[in-house]
Chimera marker file (.cmm) of the C-alpha trace (Angstrom):
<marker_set name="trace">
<marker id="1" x="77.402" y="71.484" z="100.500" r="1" g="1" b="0" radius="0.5"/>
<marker id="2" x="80.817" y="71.538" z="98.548" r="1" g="1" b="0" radius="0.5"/>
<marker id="3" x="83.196" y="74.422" z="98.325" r="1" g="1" b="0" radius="0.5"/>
<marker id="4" x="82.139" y="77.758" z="98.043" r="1" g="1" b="0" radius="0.5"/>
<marker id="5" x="83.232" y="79.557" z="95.354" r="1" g="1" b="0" radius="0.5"/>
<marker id="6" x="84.332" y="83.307" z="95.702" r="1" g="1" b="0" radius="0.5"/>
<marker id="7" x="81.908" y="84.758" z="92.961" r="1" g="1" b="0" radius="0.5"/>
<marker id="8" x="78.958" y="83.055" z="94.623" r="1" g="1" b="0" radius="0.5"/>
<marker id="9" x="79.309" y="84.945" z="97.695" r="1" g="1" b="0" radius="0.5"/>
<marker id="10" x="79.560" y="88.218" z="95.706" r="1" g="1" b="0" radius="0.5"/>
<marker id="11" x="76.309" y="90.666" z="95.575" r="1" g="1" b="0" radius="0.5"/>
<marker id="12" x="77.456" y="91.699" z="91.962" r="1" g="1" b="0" radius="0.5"/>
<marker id="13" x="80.100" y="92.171" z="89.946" r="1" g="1" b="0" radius="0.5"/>
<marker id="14" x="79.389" y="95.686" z="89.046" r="1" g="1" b="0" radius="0.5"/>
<marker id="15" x="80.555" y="98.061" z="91.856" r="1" g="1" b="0" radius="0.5"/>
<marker id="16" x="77.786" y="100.809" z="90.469" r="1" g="1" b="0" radius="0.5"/>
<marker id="17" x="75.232" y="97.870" z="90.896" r="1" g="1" b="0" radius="0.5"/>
<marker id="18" x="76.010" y="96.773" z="94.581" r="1" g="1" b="0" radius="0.5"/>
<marker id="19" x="76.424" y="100.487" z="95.252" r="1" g="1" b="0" radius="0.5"/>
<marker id="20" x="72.905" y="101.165" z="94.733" r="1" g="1" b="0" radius="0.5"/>
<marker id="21" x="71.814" y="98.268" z="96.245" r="1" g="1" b="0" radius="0.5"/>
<marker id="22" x="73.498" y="98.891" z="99.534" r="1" g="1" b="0" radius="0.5"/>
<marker id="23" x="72.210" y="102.885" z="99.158" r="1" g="1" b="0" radius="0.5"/>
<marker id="24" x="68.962" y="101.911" z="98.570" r="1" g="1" b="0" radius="0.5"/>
<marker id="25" x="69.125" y="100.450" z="102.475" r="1" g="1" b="0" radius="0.5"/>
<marker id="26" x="69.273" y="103.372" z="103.724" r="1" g="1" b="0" radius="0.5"/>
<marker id="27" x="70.060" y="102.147" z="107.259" r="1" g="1" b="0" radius="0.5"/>
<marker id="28" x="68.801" y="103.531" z="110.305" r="1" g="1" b="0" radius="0.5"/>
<marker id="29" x="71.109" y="104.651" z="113.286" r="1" g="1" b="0" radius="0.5"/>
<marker id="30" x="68.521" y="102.937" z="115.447" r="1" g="1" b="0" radius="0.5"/>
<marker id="31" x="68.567" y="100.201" z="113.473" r="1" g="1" b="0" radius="0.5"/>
<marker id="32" x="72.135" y="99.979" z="113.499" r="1" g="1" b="0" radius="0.5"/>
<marker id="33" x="72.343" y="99.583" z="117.154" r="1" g="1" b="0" radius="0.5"/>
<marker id="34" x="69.627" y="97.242" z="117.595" r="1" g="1" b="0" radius="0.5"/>
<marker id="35" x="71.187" y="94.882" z="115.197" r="1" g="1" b="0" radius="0.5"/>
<marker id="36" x="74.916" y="95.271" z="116.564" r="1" g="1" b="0" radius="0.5"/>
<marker id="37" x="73.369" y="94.142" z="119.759" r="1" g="1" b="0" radius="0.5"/>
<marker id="38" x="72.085" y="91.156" z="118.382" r="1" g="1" b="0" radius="0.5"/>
<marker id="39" x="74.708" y="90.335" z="115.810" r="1" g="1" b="0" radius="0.5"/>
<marker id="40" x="77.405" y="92.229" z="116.420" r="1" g="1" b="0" radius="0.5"/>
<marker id="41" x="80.628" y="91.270" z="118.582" r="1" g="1" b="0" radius="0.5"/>
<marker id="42" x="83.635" y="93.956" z="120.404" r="1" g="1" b="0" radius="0.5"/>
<marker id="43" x="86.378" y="91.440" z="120.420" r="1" g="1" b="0" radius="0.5"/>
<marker id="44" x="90.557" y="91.835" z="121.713" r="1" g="1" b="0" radius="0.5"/>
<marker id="45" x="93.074" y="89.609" z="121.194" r="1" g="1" b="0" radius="0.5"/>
<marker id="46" x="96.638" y="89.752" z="122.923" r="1" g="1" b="0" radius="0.5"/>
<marker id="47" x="98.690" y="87.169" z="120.736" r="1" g="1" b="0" radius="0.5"/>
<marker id="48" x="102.208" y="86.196" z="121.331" r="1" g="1" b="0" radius="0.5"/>
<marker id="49" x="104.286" y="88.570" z="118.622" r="1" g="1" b="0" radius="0.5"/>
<marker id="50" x="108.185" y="87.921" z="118.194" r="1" g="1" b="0" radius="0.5"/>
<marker id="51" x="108.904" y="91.123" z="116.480" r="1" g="1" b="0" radius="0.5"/>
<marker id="52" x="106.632" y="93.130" z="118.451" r="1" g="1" b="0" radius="0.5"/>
<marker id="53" x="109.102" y="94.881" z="121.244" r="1" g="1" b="0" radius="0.5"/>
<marker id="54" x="107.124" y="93.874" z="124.229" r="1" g="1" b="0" radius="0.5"/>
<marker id="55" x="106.516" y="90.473" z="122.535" r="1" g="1" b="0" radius="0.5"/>
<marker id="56" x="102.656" y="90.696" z="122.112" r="1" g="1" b="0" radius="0.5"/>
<marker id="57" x="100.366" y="92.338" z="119.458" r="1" g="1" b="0" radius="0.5"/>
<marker id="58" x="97.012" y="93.834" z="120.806" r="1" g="1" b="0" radius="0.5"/>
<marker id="59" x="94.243" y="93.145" z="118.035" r="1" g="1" b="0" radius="0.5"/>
<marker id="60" x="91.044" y="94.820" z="119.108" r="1" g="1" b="0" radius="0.5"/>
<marker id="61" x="88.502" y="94.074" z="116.379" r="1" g="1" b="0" radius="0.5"/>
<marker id="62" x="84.366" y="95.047" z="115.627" r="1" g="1" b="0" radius="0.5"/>
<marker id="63" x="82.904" y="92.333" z="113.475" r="1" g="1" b="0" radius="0.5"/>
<marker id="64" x="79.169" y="91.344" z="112.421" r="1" g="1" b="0" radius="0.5"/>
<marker id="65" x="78.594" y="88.192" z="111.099" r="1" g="1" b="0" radius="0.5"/>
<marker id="66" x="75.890" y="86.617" z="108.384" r="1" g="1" b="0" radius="0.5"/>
<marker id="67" x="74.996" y="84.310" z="106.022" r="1" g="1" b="0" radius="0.5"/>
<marker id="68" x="76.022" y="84.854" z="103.033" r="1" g="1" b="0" radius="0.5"/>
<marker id="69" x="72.731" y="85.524" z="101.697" r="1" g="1" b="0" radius="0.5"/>
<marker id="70" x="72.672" y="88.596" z="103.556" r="1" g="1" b="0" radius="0.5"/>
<marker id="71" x="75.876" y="89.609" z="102.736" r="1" g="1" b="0" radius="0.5"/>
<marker id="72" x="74.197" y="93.075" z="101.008" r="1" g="1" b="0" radius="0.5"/>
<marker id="73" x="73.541" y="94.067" z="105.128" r="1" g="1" b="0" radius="0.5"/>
<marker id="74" x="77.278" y="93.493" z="105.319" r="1" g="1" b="0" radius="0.5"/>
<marker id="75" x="78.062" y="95.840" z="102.871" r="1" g="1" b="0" radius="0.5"/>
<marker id="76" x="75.572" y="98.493" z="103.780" r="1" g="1" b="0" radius="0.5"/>
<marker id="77" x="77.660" y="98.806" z="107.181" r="1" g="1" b="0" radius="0.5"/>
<marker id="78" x="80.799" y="98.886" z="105.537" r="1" g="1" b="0" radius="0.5"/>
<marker id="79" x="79.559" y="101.599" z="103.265" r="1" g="1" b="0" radius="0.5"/>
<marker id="80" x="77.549" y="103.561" z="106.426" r="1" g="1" b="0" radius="0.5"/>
<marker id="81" x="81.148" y="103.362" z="108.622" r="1" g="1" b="0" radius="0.5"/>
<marker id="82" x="82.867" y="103.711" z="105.244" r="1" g="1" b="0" radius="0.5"/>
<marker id="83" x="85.431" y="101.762" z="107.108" r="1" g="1" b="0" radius="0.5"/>
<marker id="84" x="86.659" y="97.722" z="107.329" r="1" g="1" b="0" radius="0.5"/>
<marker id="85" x="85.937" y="94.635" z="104.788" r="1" g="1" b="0" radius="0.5"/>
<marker id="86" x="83.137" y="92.322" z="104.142" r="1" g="1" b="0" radius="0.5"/>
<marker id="87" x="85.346" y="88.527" z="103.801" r="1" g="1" b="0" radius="0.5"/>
<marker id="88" x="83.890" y="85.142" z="104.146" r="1" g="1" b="0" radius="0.5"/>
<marker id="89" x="84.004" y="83.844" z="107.769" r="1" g="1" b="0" radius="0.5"/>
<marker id="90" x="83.804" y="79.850" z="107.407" r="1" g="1" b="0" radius="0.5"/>
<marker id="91" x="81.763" y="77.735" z="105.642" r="1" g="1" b="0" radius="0.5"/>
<marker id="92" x="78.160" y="80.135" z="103.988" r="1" g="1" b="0" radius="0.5"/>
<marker id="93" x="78.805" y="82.451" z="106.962" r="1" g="1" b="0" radius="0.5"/>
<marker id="94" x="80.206" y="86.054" z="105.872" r="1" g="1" b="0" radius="0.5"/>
<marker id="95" x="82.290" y="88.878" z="108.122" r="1" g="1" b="0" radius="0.5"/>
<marker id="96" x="81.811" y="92.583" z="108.082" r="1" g="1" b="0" radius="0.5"/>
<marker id="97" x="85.410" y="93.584" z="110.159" r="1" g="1" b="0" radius="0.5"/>
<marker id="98" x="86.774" y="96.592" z="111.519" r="1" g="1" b="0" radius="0.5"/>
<marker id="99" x="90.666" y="95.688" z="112.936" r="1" g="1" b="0" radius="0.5"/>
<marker id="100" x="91.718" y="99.052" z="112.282" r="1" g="1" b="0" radius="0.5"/>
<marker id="101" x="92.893" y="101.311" z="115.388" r="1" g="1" b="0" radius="0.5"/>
<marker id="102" x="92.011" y="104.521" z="113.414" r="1" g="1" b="0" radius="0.5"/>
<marker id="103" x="88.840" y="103.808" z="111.901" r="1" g="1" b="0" radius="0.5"/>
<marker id="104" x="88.208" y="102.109" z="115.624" r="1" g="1" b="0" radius="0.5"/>
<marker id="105" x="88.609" y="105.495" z="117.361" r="1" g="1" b="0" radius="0.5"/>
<marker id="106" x="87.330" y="107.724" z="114.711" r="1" g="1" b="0" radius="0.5"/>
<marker id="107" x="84.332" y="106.152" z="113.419" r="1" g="1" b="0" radius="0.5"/>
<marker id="108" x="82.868" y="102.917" z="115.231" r="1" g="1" b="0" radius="0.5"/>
<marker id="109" x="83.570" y="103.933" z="118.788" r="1" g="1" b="0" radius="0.5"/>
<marker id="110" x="82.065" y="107.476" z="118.532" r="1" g="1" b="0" radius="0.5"/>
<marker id="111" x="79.301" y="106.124" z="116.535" r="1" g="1" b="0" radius="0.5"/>
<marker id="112" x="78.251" y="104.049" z="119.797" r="1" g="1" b="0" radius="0.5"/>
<marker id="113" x="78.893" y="106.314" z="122.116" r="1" g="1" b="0" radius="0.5"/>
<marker id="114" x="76.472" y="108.741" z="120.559" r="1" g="1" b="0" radius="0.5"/>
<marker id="115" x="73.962" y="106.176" z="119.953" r="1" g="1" b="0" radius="0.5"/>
<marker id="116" x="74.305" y="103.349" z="122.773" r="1" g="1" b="0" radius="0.5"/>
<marker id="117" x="73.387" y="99.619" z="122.812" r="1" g="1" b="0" radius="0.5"/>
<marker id="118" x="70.517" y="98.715" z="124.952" r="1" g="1" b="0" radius="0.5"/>
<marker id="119" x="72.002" y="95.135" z="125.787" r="1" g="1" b="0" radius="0.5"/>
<marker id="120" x="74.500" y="93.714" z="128.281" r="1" g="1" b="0" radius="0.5"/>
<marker id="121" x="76.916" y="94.175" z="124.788" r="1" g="1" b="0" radius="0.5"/>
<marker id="122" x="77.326" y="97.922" z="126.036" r="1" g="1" b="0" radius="0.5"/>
<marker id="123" x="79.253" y="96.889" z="128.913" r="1" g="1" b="0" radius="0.5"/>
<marker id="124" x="81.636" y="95.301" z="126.537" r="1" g="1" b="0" radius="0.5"/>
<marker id="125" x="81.467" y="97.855" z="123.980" r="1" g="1" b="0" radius="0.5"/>
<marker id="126" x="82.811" y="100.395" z="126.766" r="1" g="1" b="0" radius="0.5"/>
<marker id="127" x="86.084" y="97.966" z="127.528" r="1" g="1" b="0" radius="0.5"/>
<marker id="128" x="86.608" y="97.693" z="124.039" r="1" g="1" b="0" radius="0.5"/>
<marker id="129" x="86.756" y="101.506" z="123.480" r="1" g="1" b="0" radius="0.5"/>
<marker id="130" x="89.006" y="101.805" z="126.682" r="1" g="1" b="0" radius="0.5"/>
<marker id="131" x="91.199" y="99.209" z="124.694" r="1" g="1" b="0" radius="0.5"/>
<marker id="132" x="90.964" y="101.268" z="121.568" r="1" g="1" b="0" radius="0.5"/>
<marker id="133" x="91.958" y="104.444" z="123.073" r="1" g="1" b="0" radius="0.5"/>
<marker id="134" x="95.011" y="102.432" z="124.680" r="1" g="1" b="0" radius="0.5"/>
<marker id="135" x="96.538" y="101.723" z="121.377" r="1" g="1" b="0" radius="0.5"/>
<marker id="136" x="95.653" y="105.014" z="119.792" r="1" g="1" b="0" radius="0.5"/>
<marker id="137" x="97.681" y="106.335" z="122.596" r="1" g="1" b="0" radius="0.5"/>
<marker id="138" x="100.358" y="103.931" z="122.805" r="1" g="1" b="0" radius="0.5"/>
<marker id="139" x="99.996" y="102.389" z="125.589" r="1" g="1" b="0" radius="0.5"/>
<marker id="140" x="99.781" y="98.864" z="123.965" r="1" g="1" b="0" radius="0.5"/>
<marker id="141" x="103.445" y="99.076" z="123.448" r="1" g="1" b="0" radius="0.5"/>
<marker id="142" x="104.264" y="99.660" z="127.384" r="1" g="1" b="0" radius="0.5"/>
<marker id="143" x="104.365" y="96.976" z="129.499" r="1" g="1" b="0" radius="0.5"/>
<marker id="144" x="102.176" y="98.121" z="131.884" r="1" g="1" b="0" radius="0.5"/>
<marker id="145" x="100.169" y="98.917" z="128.951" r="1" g="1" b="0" radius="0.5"/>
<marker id="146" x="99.740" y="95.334" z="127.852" r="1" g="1" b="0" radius="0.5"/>
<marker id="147" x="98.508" y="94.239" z="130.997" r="1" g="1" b="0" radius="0.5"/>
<marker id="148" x="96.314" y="96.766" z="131.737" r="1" g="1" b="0" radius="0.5"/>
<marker id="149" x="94.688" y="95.642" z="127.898" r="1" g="1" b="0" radius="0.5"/>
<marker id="150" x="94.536" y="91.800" z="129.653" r="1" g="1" b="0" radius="0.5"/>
<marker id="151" x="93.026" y="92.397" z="132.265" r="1" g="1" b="0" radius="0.5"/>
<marker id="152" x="90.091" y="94.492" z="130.208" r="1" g="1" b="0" radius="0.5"/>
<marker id="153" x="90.557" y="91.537" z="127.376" r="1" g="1" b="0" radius="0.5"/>
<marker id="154" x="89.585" y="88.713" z="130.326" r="1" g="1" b="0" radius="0.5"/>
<marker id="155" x="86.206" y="90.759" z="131.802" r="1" g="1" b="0" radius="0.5"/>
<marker id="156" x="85.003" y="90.993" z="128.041" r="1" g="1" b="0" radius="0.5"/>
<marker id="157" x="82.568" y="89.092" z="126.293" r="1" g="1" b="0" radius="0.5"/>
<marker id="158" x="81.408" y="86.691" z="129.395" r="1" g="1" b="0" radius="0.5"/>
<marker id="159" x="78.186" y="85.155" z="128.575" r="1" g="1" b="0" radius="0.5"/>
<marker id="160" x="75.821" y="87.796" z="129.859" r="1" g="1" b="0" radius="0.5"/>
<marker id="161" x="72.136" y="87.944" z="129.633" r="1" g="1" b="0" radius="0.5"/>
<marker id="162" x="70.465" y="90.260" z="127.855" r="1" g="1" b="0" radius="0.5"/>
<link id1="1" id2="2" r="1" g="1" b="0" radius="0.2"/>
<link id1="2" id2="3" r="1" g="1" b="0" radius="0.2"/>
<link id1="3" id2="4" r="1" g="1" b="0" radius="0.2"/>
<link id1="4" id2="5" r="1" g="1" b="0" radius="0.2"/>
<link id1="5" id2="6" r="1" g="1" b="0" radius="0.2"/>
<link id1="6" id2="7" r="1" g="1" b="0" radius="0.2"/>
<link id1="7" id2="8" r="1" g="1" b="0" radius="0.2"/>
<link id1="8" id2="9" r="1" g="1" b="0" radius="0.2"/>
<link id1="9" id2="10" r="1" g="1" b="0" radius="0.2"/>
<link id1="10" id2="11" r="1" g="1" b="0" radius="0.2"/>
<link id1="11" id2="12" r="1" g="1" b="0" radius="0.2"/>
<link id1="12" id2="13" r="1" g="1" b="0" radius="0.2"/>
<link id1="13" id2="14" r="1" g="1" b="0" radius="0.2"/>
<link id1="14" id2="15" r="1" g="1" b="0" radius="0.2"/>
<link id1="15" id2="16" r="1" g="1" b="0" radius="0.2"/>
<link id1="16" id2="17" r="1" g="1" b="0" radius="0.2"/>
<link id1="17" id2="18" r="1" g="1" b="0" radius="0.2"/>
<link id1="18" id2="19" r="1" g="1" b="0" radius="0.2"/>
<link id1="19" id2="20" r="1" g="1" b="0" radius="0.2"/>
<link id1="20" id2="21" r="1" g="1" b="0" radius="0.2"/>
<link id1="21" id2="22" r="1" g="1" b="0" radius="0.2"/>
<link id1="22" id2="23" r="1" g="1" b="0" radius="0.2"/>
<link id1="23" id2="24" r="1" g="1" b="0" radius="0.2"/>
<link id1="24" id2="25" r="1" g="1" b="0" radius="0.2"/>
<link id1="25" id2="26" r="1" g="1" b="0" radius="0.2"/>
<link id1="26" id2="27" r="1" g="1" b="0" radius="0.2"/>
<link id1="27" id2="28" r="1" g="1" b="0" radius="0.2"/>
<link id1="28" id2="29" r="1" g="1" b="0" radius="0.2"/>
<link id1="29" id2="30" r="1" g="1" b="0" radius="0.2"/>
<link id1="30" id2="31" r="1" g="1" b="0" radius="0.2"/>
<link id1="31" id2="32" r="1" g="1" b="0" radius="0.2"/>
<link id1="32" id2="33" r="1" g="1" b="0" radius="0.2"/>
<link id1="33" id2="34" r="1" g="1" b="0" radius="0.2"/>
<link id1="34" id2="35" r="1" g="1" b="0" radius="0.2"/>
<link id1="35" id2="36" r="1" g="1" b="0" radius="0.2"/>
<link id1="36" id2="37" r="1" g="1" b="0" radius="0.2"/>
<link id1="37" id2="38" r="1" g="1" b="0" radius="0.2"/>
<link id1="38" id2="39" r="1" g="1" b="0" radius="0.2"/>
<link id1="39" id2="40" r="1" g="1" b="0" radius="0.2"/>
<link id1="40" id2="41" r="1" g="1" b="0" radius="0.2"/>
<link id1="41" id2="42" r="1" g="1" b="0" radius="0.2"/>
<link id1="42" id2="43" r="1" g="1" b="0" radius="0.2"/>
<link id1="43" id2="44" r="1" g="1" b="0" radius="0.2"/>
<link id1="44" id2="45" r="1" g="1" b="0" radius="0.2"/>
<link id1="45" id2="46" r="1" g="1" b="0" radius="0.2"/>
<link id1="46" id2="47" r="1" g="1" b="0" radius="0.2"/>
<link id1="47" id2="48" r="1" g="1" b="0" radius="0.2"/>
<link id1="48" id2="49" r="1" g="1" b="0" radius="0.2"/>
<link id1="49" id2="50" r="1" g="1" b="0" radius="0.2"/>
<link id1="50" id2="51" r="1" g="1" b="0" radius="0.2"/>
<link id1="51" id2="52" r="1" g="1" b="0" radius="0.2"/>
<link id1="52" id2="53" r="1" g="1" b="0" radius="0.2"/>
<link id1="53" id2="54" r="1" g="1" b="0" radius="0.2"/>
<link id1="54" id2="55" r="1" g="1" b="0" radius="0.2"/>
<link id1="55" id2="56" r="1" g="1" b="0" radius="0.2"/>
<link id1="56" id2="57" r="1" g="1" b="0" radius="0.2"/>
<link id1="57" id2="58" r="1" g="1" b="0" radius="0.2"/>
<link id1="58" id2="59" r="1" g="1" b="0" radius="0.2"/>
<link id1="59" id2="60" r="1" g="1" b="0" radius="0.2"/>
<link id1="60" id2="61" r="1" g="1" b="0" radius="0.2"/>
<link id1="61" id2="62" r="1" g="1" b="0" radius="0.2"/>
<link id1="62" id2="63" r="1" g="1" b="0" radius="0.2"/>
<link id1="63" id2="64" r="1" g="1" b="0" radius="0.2"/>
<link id1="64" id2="65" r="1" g="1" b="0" radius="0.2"/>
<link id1="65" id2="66" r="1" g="1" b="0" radius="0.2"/>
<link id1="66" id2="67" r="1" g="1" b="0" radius="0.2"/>
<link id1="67" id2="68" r="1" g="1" b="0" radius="0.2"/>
<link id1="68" id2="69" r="1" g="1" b="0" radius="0.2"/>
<link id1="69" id2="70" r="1" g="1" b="0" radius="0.2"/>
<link id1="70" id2="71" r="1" g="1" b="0" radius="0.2"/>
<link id1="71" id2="72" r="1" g="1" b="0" radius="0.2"/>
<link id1="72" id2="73" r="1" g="1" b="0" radius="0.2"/>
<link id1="73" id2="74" r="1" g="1" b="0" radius="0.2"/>
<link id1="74" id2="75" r="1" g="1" b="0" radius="0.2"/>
<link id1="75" id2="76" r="1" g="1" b="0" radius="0.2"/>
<link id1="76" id2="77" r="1" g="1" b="0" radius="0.2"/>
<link id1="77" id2="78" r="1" g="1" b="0" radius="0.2"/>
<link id1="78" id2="79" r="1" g="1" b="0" radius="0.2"/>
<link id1="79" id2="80" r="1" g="1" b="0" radius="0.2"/>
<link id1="80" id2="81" r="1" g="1" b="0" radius="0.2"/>
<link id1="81" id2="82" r="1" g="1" b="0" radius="0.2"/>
<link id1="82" id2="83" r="1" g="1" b="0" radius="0.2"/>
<link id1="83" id2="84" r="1" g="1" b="0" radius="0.2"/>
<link id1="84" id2="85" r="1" g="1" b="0" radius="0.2"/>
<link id1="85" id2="86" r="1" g="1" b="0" radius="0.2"/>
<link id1="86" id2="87" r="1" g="1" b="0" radius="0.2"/>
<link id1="87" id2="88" r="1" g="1" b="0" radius="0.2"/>
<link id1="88" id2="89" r="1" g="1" b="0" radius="0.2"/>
<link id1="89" id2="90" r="1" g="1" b="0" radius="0.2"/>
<link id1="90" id2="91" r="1" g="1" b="0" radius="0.2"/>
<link id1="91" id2="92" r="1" g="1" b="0" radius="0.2"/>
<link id1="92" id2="93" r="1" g="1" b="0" radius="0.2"/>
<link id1="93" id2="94" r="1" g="1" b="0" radius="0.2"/>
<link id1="94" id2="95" r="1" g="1" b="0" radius="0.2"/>
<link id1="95" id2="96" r="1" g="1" b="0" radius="0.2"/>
<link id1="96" id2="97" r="1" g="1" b="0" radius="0.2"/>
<link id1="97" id2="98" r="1" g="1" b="0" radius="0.2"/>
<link id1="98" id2="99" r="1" g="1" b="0" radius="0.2"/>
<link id1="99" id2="100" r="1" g="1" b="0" radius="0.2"/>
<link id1="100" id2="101" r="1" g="1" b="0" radius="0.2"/>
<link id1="101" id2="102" r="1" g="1" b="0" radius="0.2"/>
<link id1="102" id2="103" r="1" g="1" b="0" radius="0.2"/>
<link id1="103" id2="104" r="1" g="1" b="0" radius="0.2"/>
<link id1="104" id2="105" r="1" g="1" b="0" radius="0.2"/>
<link id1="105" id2="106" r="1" g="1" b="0" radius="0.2"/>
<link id1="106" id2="107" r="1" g="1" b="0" radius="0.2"/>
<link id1="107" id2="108" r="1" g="1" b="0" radius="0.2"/>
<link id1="108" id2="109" r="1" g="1" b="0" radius="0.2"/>
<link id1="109" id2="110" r="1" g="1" b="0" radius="0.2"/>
<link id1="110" id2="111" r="1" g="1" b="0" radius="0.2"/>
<link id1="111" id2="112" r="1" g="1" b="0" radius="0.2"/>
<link id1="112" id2="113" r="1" g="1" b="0" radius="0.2"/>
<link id1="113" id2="114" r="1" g="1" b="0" radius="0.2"/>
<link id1="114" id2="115" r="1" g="1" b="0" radius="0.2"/>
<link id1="115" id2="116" r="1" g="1" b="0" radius="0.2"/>
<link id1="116" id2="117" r="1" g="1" b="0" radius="0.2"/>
<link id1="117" id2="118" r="1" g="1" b="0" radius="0.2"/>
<link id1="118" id2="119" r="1" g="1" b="0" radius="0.2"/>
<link id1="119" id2="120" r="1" g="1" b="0" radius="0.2"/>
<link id1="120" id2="121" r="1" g="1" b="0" radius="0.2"/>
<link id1="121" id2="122" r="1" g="1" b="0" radius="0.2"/>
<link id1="122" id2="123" r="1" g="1" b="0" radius="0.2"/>
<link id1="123" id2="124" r="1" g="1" b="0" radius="0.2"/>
<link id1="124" id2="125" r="1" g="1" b="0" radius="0.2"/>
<link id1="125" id2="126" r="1" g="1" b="0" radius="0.2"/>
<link id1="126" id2="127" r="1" g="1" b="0" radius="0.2"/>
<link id1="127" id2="128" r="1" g="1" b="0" radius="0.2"/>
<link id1="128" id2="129" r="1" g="1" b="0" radius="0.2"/>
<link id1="129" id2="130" r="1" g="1" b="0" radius="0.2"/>
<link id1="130" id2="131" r="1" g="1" b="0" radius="0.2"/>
<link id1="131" id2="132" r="1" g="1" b="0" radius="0.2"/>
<link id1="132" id2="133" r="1" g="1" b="0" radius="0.2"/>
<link id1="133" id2="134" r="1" g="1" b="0" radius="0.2"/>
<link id1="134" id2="135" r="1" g="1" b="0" radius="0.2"/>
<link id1="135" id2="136" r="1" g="1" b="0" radius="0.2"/>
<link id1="136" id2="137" r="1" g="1" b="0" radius="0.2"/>
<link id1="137" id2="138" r="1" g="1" b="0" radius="0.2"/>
<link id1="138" id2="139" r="1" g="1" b="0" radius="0.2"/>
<link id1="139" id2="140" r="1" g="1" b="0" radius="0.2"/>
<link id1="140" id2="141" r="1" g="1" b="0" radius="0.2"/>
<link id1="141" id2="142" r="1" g="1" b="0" radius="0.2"/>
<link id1="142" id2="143" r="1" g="1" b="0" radius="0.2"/>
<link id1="143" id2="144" r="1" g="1" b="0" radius="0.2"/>
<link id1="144" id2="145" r="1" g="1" b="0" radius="0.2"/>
<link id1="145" id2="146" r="1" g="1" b="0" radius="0.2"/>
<link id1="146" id2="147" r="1" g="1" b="0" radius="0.2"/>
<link id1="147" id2="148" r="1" g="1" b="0" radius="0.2"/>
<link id1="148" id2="149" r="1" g="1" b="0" radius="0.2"/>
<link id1="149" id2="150" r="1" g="1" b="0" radius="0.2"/>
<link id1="150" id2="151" r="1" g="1" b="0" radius="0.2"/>
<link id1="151" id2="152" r="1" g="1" b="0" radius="0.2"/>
<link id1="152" id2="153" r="1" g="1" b="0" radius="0.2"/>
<link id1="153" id2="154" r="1" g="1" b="0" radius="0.2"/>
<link id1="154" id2="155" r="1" g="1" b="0" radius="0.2"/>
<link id1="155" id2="156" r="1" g="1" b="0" radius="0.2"/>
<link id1="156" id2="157" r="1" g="1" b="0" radius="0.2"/>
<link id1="157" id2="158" r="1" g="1" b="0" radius="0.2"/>
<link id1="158" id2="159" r="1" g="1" b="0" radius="0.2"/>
<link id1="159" id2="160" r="1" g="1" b="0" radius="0.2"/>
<link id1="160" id2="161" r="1" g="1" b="0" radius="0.2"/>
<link id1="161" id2="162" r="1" g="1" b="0" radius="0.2"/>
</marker_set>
């Protein structure tokens, strides 16, 4: 396979190019949704943080993952949430991520709250948001903050069927 080279993963080099090619997509909320549920992943870390003043940093984070080939889907998400950054995952796969709090409250979580998933992801997708709101209020820097944010972070994500 051999290394991956950055300008092999890109769509184009022109941003006027890629822009049409991403507008030309024209996605779909419903489409959206369906393919969140399938490819899409609500995700929280609690890491160990020295200079954090409770010790911990609380990193909730949205992400949809393909191979590079269909990175242009990437960037038509990133360009409909006009929000987060299309980066190489590992190896051919690619990463559309949202890790920020603000676009988090303001633009994913409302987006799936007016339009929800039909899977088991849902359930996840409404801890998440509960997470979300936690740090856009604060509360991630309060002890009993934190934990509350654990305990969320160790229901999500547990192998569910559809």
């Amino acid at each position: 396979m051999g290394i991956i080279r950055r300008k092999d993963l890109e769509v184009s080099r022109n941003p006027q190019r890629l822009d049409v090619q991403v507008r030309q997509m024209d996605l779909d909320v419903q489409w959206i949704v369906g393919f969140v549920d399938g490819e899409g992943c609500f995700h929280v870390r609690v890491n160990p943080h020295r200079q954090m003043a409770i010790g911990y940093q609380v990193l909730p984070e949205f992400t949809v993952v393909q191979h590079r080939r269909d990175v242009k889907v990437l960037y038509a998400l990133k360009a409909y949430f006009d929000c987060g950054v299309v980066r190489v995952n590992h190896g051919d796969r690619m990463a559309y991520r949202v890790r920020s709090i603000h676009h988090l409250a303001e633009r994913i979580c409302p987006f799936f709250i007016k339009h929800s998933l039909k899977t088991s992801k849902s359930i996840d997708f409404l801890k998440f948001r509960d997470v979300v709101l936690l740090c856009q209020s604060g509360d991630h820097l309060k002890e009993e903050g934190l934990l509350k944010i654990q305990r969320i972070a160790s229901q999500m994500n547990r192998g569910r069927t559809r």
